[in-house]
C-alpha positions in Angstrom: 103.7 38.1 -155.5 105.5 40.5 -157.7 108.4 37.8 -158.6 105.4 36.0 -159.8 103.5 38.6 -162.1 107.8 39.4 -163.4 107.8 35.7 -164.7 104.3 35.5 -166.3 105.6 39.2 -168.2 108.8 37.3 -169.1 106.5 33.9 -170.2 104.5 36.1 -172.6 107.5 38.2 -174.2 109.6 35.2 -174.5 107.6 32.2 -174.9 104.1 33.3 -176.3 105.6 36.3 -178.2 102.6 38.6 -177.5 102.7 41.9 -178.4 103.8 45.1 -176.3 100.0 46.2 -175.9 99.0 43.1 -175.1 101.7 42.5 -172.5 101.2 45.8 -171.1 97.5 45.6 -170.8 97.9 41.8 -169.0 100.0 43.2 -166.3 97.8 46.8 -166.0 95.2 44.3 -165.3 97.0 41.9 -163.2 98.9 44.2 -161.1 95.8 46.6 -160.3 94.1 43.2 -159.4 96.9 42.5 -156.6 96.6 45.6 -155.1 93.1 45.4 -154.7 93.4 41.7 -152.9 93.6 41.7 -149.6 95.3 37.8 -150.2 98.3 36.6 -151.8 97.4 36.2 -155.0 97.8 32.2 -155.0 95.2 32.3 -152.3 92.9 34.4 -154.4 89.3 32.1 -154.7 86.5 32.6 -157.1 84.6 34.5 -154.8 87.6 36.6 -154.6 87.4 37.1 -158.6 83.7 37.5 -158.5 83.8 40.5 -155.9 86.6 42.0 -157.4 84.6 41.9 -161.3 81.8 43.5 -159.3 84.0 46.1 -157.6 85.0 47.5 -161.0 81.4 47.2 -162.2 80.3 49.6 -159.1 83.8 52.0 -159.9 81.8 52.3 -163.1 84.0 50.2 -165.4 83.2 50.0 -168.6 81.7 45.6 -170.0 84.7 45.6 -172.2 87.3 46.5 -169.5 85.7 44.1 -166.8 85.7 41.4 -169.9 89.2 42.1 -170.7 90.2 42.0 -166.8 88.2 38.4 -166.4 90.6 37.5 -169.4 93.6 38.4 -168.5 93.1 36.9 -164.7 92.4 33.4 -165.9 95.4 33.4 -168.6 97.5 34.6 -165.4 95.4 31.7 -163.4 96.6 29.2 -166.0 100.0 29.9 -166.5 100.6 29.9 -162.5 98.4 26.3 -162.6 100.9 25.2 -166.0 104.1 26.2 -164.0 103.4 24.5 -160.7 102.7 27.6 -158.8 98.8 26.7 -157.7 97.3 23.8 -158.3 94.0 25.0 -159.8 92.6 28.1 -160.9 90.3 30.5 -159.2 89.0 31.6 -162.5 86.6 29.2 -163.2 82.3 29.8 -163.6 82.7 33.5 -163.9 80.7 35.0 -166.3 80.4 38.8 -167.4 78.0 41.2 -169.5 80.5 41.6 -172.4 78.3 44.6 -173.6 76.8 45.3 -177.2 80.0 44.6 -179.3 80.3 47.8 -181.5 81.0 47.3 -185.2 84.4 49.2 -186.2 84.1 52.2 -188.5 84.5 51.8 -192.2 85.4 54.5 -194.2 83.7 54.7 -197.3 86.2 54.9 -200.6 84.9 58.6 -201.1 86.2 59.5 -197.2 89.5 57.4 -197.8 90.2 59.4 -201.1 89.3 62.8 -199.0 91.9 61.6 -196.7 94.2 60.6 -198.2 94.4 64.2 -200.0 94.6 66.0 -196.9 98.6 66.3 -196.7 100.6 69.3 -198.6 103.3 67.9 -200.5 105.2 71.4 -199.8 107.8 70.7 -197.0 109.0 67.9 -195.8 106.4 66.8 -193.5 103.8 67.0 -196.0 105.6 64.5 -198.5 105.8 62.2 -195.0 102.8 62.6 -194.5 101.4 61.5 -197.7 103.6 58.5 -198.2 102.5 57.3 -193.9 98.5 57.9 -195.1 98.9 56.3 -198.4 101.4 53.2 -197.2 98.4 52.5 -194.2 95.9 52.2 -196.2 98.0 50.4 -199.2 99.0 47.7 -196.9 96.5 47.7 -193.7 99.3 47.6 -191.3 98.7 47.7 -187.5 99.9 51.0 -186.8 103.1 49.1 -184.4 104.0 47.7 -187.8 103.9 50.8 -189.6 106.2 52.8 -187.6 108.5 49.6 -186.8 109.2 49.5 -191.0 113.1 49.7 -191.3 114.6 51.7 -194.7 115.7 47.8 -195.5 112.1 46.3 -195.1 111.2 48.7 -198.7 111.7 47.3 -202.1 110.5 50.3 -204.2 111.7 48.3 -207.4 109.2 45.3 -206.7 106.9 47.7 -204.9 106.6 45.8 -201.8 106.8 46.4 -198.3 108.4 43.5 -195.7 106.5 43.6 -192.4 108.3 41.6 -189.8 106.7 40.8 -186.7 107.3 38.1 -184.0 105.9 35.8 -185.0 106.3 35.8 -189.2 107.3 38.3 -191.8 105.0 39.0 -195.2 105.7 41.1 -198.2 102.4 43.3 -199.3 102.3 45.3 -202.9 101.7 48.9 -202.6 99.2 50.2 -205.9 100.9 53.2 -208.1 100.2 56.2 -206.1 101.3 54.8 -202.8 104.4 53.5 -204.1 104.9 56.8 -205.9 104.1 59.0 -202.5 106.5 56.4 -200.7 109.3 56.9 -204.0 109.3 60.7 -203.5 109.8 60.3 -199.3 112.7 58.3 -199.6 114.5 59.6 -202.6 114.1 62.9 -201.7 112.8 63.7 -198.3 113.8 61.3 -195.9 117.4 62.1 -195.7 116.8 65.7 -194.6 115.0 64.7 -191.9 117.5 62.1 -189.8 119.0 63.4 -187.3 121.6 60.6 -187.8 123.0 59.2 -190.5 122.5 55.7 -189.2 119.2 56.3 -188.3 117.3 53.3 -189.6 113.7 53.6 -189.1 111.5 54.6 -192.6 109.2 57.1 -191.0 111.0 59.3 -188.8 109.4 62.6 -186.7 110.2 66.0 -186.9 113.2 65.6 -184.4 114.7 62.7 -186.9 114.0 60.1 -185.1 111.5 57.1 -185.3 108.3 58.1 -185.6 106.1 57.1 -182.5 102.4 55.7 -182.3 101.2 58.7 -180.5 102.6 60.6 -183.0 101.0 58.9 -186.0 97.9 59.5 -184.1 98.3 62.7 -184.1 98.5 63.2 -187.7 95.3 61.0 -188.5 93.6 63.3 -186.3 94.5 66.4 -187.8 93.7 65.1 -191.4 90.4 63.8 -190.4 89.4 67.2 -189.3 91.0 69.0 -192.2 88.9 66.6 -194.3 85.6 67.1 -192.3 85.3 63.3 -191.8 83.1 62.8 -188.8 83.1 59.9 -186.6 86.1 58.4 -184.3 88.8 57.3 -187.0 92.0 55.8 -185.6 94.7 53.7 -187.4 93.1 50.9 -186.8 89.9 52.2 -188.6 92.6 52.6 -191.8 93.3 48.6 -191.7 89.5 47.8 -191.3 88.3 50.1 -194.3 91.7 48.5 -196.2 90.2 44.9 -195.3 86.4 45.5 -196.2 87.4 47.5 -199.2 89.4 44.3 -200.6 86.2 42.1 -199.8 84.0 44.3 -201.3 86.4 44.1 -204.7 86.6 40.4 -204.9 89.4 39.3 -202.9 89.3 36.0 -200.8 89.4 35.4 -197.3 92.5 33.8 -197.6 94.3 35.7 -199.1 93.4 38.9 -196.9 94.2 36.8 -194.2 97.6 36.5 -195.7 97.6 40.5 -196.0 96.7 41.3 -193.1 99.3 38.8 -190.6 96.3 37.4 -189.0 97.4 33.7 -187.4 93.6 32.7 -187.1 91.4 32.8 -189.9 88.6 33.6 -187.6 89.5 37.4 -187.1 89.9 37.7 -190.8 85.7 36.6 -191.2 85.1 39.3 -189.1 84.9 41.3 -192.3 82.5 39.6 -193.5 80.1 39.8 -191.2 81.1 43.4 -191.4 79.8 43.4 -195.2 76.8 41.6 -194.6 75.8 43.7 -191.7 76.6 46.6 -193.4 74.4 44.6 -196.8 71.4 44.5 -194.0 72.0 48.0 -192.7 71.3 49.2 -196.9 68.6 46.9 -197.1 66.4 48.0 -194.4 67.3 51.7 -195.7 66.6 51.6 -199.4 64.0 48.5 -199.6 60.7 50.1 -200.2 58.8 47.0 -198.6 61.5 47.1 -195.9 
């Protein structure tokens, strides 16, 4: 059973290119699902999946995690079915309350602008600081991408950044001030901070090494609360104001698509029902017949 789940982790890192998260997340939900079977997974049925769904339901699971879980189980299902392990999948008539899908939070321009304010540019960390804040929002990087940015991937002449993923590479343009935040970091921060001279990575911590996710996390949080913003913001919420912000400016879908890395043009329209909700949402507020 385990050789099993070890060659579906190796099929998604080296044949479907997914993503650490999503890779880690697969397994989390795989391997928690074959500890709870009291079968080999190959002899797993559908009432098997179906008790199991309802098990985490009654451990008080949250929609999104049992809908995630379903997912994950029938991509397992079909890559043991594609590589001659089973011959059909348990997964199959299962349906799931996916809950009330919550819209992400957009910061308004007025919050971003408060936020983007937040760091010091006294010490070292505070010109960091700046250019990380300025660079997210600038570009609308996942957070992975952002600290994964090599010295090399930065053209400061063009005023690009090259983000390099699995699965393709783009260059995005940086406006003035985060180019010039970005400028200052590397021509005269940057250097202090390696802790070795080879040290690669754009964004390093204080320790002078690559900066981490948890880390970056860290710092949003503190400069939401020194800028009074309420509400959950995360990194994400940085790439979903930068994509609403361009739509709300004029800029096409395709094109953001382009920004943004997305392979499906379907996550990128997202943001547009985001705008038109958001349309409604002012609407129903300011309307005086509304």
């Amino acid at each position: 059973m385990l050789d099993l789940i070890k060659a579906y982790e190796n099929y998604l890192t080296k044949v479907k290119q997914a993503s650490a998260n999503t890779i880690s997340s697969y397994m989390r939900d795989i391997k928690q699902f074959a500890q709870w079977l009291d079968v080999d997974v190959l002899d797993a049925t559908q009432l098997n999946i179906s008790n199991y769904l309802r098990f985490m339901e009654q451990d008080g699971r949250s929609a999104a995690t049992i809908s995630r879980t379903l997912a994950s189980l029938k991509n397992f299902y079909s890559y043991l079915v594609s590589s001659g392990f089973c011959e059909k999948t348990p997964v199959t008539d299962i349906r799931v309350n996916r809950g009330e899908k919550k819209l992400p939070q957009i910061l308004t321009s007025r919050e971003v602008e408060l936020l983007l304010a937040q760091p010091v540019c006294v010490d070292a960390k505070g010109y960091r600081d700046k250019a990380m804040l300025e660079v997210m929002y600038a570009t609308g990087m996942r957070v992975s991408e952002l600290i994964e940015l090599d010295i090399d991937d930065v053209n400061l002449e063009q005023g690009i950044v090259k983000c390099t993923t699995s699965k393709k590479a783009r260059a995005i343009p940086l406006y003035p001030a985060a180019l010039r935040a970005l400028t200052i970091y590397i021509r005269d921060v940057r250097e202090s901070m390696l802790a070795a001279s080879d040290e690669r990575a754009l964004f390093v911590n204080v320790n002078g090494s690559r900066m981490s996710r948890q880390g970056f996390w860290k710092i949003l949080k503190h400069y939401q609360e020194t800028a009074h913003i309420d509400g959950e913001i995360t990194p994400h919420t940085l790439r979903h104001s930068f994509a609403v912000h361009l739509l709300e400016n004029g800029a096409d879908i395709g094109s953001l698509q382009e920004l943004m890395g997305h392979c499906d043009i379907s996550s990128t329209q997202m943001y547009t029902h985001l705008i038109n909700q958001n349309l409604k949402s002012v609407y129903e507020k300011c309307h005086p017949k509304a």
